[in-house]
KELUMZA-904912 format. One record per residue (C-alpha): y, z, x. Coordinates in steps of 0.1 Angstrom, whole numbers, plus 5000, padded with zeros to 4 digits. Layout:
<recs>
+------+------+------+
|    Y |    Z |    X |
+------+------+------+
|    Y |    Z |    X |
...
+------+------+------+
</recs>
This chain:
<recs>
+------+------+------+
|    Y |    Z |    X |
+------+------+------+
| 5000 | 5000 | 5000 |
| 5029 | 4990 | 5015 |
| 5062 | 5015 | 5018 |
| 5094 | 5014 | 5030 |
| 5123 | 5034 | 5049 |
| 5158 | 5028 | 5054 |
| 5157 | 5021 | 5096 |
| 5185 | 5038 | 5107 |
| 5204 | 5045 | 5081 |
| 5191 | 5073 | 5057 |
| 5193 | 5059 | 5015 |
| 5234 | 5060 | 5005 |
| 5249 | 5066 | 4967 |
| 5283 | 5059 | 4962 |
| 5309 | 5087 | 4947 |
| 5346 | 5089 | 4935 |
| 5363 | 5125 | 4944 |
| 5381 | 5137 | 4915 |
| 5403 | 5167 | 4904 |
| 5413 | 5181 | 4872 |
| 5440 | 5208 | 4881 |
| 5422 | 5215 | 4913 |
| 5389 | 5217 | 4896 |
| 5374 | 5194 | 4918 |
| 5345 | 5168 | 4913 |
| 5318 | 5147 | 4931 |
| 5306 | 5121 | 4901 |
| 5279 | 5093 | 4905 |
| 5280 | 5063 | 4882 |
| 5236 | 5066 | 4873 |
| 5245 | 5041 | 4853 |
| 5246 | 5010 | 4878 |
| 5225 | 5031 | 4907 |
| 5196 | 5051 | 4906 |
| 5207 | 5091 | 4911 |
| 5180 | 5113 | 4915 |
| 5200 | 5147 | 4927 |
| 5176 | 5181 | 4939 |
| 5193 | 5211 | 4934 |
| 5192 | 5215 | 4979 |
| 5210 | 5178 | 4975 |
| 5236 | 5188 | 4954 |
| 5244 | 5220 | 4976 |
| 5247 | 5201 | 5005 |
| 5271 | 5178 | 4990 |
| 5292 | 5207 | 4977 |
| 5293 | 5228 | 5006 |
| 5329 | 5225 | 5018 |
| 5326 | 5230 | 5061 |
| 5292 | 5207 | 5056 |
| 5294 | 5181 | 5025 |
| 5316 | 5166 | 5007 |
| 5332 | 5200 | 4989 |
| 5332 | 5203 | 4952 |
| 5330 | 5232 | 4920 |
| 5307 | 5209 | 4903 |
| 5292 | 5178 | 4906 |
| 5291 | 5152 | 4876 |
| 5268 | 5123 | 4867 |
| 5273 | 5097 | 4845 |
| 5240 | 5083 | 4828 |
| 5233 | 5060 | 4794 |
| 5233 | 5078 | 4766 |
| 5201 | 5082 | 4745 |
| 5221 | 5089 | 4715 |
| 5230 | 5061 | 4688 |
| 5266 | 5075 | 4684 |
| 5274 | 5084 | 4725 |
| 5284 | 5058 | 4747 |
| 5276 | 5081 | 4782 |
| 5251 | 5108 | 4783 |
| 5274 | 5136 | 4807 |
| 5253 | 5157 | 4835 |
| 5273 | 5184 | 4850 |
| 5260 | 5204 | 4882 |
| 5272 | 5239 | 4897 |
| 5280 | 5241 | 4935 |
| 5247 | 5261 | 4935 |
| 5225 | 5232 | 4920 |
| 5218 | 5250 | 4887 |
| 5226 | 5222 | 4855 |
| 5253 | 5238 | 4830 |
| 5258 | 5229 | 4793 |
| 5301 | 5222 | 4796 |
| 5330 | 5220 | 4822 |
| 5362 | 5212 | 4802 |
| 5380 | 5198 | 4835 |
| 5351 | 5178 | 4845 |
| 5354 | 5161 | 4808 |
| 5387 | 5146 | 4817 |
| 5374 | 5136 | 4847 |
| 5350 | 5119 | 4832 |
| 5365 | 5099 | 4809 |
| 5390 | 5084 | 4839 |
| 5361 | 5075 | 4859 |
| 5342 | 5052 | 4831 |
| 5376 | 5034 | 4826 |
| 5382 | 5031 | 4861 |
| 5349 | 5022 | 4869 |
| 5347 | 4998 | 4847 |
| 5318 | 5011 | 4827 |
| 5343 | 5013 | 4799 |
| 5376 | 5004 | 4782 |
| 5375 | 5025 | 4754 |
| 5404 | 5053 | 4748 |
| 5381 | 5074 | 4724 |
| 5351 | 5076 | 4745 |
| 5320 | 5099 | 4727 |
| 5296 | 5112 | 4756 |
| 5264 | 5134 | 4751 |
| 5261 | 5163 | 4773 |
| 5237 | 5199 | 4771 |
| 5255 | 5213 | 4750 |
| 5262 | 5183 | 4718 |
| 5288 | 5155 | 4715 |
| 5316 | 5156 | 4734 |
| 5348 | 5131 | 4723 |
| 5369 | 5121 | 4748 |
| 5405 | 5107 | 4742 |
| 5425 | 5086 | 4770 |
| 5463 | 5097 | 4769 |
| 5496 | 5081 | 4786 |
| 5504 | 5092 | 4820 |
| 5469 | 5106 | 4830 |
| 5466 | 5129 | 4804 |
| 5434 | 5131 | 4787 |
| 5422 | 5150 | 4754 |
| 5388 | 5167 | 4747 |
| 5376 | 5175 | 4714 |
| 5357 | 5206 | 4728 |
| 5339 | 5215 | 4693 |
| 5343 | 5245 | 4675 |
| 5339 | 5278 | 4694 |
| 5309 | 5297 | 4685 |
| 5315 | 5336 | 4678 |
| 5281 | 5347 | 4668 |
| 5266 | 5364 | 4697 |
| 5233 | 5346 | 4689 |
| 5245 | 5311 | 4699 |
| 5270 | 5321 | 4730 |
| 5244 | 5335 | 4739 |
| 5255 | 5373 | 4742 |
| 5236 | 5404 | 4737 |
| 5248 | 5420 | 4705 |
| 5238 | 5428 | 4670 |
| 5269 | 5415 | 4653 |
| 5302 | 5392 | 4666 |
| 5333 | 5413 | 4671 |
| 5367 | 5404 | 4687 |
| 5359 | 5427 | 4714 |
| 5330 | 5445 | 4731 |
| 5321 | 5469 | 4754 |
| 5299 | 5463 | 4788 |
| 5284 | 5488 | 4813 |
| 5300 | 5477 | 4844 |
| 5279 | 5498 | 4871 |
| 5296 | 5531 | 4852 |
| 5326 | 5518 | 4845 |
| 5336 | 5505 | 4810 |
| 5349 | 5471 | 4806 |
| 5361 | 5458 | 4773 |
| 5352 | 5418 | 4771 |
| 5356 | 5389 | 4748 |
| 5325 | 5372 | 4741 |
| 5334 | 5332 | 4738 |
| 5310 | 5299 | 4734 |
| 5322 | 5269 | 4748 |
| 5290 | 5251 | 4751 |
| 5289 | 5275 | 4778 |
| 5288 | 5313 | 4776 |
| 5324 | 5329 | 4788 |
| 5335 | 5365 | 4790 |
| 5375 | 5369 | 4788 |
| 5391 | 5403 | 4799 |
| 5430 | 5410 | 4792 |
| 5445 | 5420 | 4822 |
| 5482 | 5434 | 4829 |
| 5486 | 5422 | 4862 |
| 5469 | 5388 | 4866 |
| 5479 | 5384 | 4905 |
| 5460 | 5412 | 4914 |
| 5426 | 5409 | 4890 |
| 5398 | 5418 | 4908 |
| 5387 | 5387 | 4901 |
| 5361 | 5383 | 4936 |
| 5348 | 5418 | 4929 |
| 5344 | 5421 | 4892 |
| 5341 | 5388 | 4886 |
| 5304 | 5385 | 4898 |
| 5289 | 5415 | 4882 |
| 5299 | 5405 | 4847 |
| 5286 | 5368 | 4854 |
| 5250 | 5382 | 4857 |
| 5257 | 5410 | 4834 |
| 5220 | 5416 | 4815 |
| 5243 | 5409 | 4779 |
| 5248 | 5373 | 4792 |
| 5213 | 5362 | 4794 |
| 5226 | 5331 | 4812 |
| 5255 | 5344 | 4829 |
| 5289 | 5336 | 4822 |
| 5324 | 5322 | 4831 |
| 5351 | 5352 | 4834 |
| 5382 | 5346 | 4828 |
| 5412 | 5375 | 4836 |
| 5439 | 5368 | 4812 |
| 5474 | 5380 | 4811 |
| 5495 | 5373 | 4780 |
| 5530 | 5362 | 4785 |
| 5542 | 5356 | 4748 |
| 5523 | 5335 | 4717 |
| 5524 | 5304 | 4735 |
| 5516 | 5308 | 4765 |
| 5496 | 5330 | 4791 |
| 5480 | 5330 | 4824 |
| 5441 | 5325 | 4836 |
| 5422 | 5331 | 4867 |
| 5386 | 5323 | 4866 |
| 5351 | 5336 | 4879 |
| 5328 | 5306 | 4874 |
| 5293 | 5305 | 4868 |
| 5277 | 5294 | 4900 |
| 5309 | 5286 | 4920 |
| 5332 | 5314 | 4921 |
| 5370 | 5314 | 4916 |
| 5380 | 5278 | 4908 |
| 5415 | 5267 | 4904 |
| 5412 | 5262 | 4869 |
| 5385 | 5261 | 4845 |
| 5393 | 5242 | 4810 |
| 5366 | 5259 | 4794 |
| 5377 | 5287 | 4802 |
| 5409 | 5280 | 4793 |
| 5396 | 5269 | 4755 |
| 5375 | 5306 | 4755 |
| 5408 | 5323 | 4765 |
| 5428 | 5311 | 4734 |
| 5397 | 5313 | 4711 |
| 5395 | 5354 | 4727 |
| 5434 | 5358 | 4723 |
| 5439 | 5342 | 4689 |
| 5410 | 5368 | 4676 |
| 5433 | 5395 | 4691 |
| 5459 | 5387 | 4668 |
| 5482 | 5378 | 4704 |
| 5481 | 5337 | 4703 |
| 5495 | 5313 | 4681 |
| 5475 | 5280 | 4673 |
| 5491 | 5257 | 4700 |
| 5493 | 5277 | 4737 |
| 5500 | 5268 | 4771 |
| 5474 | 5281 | 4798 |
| 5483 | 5281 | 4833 |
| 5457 | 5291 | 4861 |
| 5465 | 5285 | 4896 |
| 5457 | 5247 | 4898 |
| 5484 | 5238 | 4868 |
| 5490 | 5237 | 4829 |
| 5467 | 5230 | 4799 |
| 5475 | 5224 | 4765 |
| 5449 | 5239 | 4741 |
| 5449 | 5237 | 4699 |
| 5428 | 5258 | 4678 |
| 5436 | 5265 | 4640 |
| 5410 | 5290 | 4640 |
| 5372 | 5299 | 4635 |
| 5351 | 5271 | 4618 |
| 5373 | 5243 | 4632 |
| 5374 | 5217 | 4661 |
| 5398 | 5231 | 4694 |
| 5415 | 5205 | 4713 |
| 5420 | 5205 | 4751 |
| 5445 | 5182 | 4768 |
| 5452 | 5179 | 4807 |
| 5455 | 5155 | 4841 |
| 5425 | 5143 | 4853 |
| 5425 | 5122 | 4887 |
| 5406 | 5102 | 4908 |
| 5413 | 5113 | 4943 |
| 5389 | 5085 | 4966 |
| 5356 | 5069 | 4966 |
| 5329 | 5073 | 4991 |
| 5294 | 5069 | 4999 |
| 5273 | 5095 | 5006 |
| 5245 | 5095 | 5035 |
| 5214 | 5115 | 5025 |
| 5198 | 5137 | 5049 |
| 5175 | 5118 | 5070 |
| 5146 | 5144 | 5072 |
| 5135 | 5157 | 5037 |
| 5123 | 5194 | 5035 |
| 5091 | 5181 | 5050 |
| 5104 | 5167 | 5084 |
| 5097 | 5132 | 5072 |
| 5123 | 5106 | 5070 |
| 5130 | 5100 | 5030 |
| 5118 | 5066 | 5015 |
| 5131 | 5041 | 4996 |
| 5112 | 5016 | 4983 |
| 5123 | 4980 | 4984 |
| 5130 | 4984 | 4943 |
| 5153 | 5007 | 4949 |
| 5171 | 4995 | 4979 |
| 5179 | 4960 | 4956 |
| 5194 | 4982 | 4926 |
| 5216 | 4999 | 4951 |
| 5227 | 4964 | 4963 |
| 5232 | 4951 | 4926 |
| 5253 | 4980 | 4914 |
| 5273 | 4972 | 4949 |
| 5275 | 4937 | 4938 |
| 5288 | 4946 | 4901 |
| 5317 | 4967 | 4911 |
| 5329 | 4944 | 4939 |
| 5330 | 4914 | 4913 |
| 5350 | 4942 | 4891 |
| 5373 | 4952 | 4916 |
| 5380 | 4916 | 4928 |
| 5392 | 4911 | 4889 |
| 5414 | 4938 | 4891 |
| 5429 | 4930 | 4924 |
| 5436 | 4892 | 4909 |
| 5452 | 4908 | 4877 |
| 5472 | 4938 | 4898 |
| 5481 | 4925 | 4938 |
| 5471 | 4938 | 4966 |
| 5469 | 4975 | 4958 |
| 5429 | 4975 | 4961 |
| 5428 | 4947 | 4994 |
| 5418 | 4981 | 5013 |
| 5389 | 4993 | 4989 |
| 5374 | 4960 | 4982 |
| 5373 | 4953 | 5023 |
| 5353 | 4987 | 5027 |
| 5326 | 4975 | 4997 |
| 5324 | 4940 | 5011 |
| 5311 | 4956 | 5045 |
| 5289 | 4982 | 5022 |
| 5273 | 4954 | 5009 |
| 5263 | 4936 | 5033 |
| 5224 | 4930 | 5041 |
| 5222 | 4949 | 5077 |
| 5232 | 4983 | 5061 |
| 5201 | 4976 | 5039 |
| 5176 | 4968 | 5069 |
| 5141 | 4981 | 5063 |
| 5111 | 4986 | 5081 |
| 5079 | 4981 | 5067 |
| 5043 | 4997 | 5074 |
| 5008 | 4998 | 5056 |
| 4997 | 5030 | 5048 |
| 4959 | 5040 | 5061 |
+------+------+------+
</recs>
């Protein structure tokens, strides 16, 4: 049976770096290349000193549903799938438009957690439809025998009085007086594995300035402080509002910038709206030796999907570079060289 390796060069996937206030984002397009991530893959690529750096890294797949156009895959930093990132939604929706996957504004993606809609703005900004908040303990999930507007956790002795918030994702929202000096890095973790969050949670310190708006850090779920966390963010209002201390339209600002969220209340759809940019492209090498000590494979399948999905976006951005100047001479140079045969070069051998 015959099999092959890349000779030289270990198997390659392109990315686009993105950011969402900060936030930031490694996403793969699976839907012109093969993306097969293992949770050691994606923490290689995340680690900042050795990788590419990222909170979370996001892959964009076809959708199995009838009414999604994108099914949305969203990684921690620690390789653990989530259900929801807020930031990496608006991410998301850039990246299909600019990738030319899609040129929808309303774009409905799939993800853990349900459907996700997805709205282009003006000037960047983009618009999630992040679903309606779920308040029953049951389906945050949170350990408790009835919902409440506020509850009371064990803390190692000390008692911490939490909001309890579905986002998709499980979020626990303190209000703090002083959100400069939250003990965000200390705190933070212990409520994230907190035994009433059987899969851990997002924690957000709050501190209100008036109705409108207030101010966030966040703890999140398998990547630590972030500079913003739109989920969060959505859980914040959703926690506030059920203090009786936000109106239905606030401003949130964590250390990465601004978000607009709307909620009317419980039982209805809350609305997030931020930046989301792209920030460069890449491709990414794996690591030559797998855990093994044998050089990956790649079969000669593979290697000609890479070099079609190569092939599609160059004949995209030649389009666009026709239509808009020279602004993507650069880019286009640096896929023409990526595409060409001697970065595929494989070496064949029969197995015994």
């Amino acid at each position: 049976m015959a099999t092959t390796s890349l000779d030289a060069k270990p198997p390659v996937l392109r990315f686009t770096k993105m950011e969402g206030l900060g936030n930031d984002f490694v996403v793969f397009d699976g839907v012109r290349q093969r993306v097969v991530l293992r949770p050691e893959d994606i923490r290689a690529l995340a680690d900042r000193h050795f990788g590419i750096g990222c909170d979370q890294v996001l892959l964009v797949e076809p959708s199995g549903r009838a009414d999604c156009d994108f099914r949305y895959r969203i990684f921690n930093a620690d390789g653990a799938e989530v259900e929801q990132c807020g930031n990496g939604a608006r991410c998301f929706a850039l990246f299909v438009r600019r990738a030319g996957l899609s040129a929808k504004r309303d774009i409905p993606v799939e993800t853990r957690a349900g459907r996700l809609e997805l709205h282009m703005g003006e000037n960047g900004q983009v618009t999630v439809d992040m679903g309606v908040p779920q308040l029953e303990p049951a389906a945050i999930p949170f350990r408790a025998d009835h919902p409440a507007a506020s509850y009371i956790l064990d803390v190692e002795g000390q008692a911490v009085s939490i909001a309890a918030v579905g986002m998709g994702n499980p979020h626990a929202l303190l209000l703090t007086k002083g959100v400069d000096s939250a003990p965000v890095s200390s705190l933070g973790p212990k409520l994230e594995r907190h035994p009433a969050f059987p899969r851990h949670s997002n924690v957000g310190f709050m501190e209100i300035d008036d109705r409108q708006h207030l101010r966030l850090r966040v703890w999140e779920r398998g990547a630590g402080e972030t500079l913003a966390c739109g989920s969060n963010a959505c859980a914040a209002v959703v926690a506030g509002q059920g203090w009786g201390l936000l109106d239905e339209t606030v401003w949130v600002t964590l250390p990465g910038g601004a978000l607009e969220i709307r909620w009317q209340g419980p039982g209805t759809h809350l609305y997030m709206t931020g930046p989301a940019r792209a920030v460069f492209d890449g491709v990414w090498s794996f690591a030559p030796e797998a855990p093994g000590g044998t050089m990956r494979e790649a079969t000669l399948e593979q290697i000609a999907q890479q070099l079609n999905a190569d092939q599609q976006e160059l004949d995209f951005l030649r389009k666009l570079s026709d239509e808009e100047g020279e602004t993507l001479a650069r880019h286009i140079a640096a896929l023409e060289i990526h595409c060409g045969p001697e970065n595929y070069t494989a070496t064949h051998w029969e197995d015994d």
